[in-house]
DOVO-899776 format. One record per residue (C-alpha): x, y, z. Coordinates in pm, whole numbers, plus 50000, padded with zeros to 5 digits. Layout:
XYZ ...
***
This chain:
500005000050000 501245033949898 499775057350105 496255070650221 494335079449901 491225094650082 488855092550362 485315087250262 482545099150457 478845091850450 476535118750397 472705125450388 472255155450157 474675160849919 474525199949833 474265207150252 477445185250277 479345201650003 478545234550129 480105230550484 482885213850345 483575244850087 483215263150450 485295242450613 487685239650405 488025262250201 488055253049861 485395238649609 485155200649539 487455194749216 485155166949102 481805154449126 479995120548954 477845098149017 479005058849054 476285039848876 477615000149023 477215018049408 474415036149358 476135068749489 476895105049460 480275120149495 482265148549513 486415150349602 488015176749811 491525180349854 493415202350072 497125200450067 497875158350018 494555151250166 491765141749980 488275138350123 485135118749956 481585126050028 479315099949931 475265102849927 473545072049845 470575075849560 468785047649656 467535027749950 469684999149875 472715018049839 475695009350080 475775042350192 471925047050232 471905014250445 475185023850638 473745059550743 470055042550841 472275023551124 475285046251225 473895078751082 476265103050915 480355099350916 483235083450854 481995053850587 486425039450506 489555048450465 491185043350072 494445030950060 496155039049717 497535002049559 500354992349271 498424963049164 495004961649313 494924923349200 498144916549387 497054928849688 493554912649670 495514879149654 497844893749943 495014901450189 493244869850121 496384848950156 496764868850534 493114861750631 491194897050553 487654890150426 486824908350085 483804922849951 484254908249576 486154886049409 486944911949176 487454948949153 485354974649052 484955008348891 485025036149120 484875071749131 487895093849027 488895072148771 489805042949006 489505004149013 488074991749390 487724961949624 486584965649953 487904948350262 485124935550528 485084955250818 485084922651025 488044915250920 489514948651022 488804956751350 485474973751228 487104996650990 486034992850599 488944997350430 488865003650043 491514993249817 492255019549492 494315020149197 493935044948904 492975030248631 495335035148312 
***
């Protein structure tokens, strides 16, 4: 793993949420989209290094509609950037971490993902990203 890609956090109303973050951070999202396979909204911040994802579901069977029903707004997982998101699917299997798919997935920002269980990590959902070339 490379280094922290972004944080990802779960949000109820998308414009409301991009407006405090503009406040609170000071600078406009530099990208916004809509993730078809997820059934999500959303928008990238980044502030020095640090990039932040908010992510509104669009329907009621959307992770992130389901996730804020039961823990309410926040943190949804922290995105570690990957060399070879395959590699290190085989990598965390092989050490015992439970994945979400057998395969990865295309994400927002131009990414490939695979999501690690949060079972298997202490309670923390942990995505998996590599930009896809």
């Amino acid at each position: 793993m490379r280094n922290v890609e972004h944080i990802g956090i779960a949000v109820k109303n998308f414009s409301e949420a991009n407006a405090l973050y503009f406040k609170l951070l000071g600078v406009e999202p530099y990208k916004a989209e809509f993730v078809p396979s997820e059934n999500v909204n959303t928008s990238f911040f980044k502030v020095g290094d640090t990039k932040i994802e908010l992510l509104e579901g669009t329907s009621e069977d959307s992770a992130i509609t389901k996730f804020i029903q039961k823990r309410g707004e926040g943190i949804h997982h922290i995105a570690f950037e990957v060399e070879d998101i395959l590699q290190e699917m085989e990598r965390l299997k092989q050490e015992g971490f439970t994945l979400l798919s057998e395969a990865p997935k295309k994400g927002a920002d131009n990414k490939l993902v695979c999501f690690v269980h949060p079972k298997s990590a202490n309670g923390v959902l942990i995505e998996l990203t590599q930009e896809i070339k």
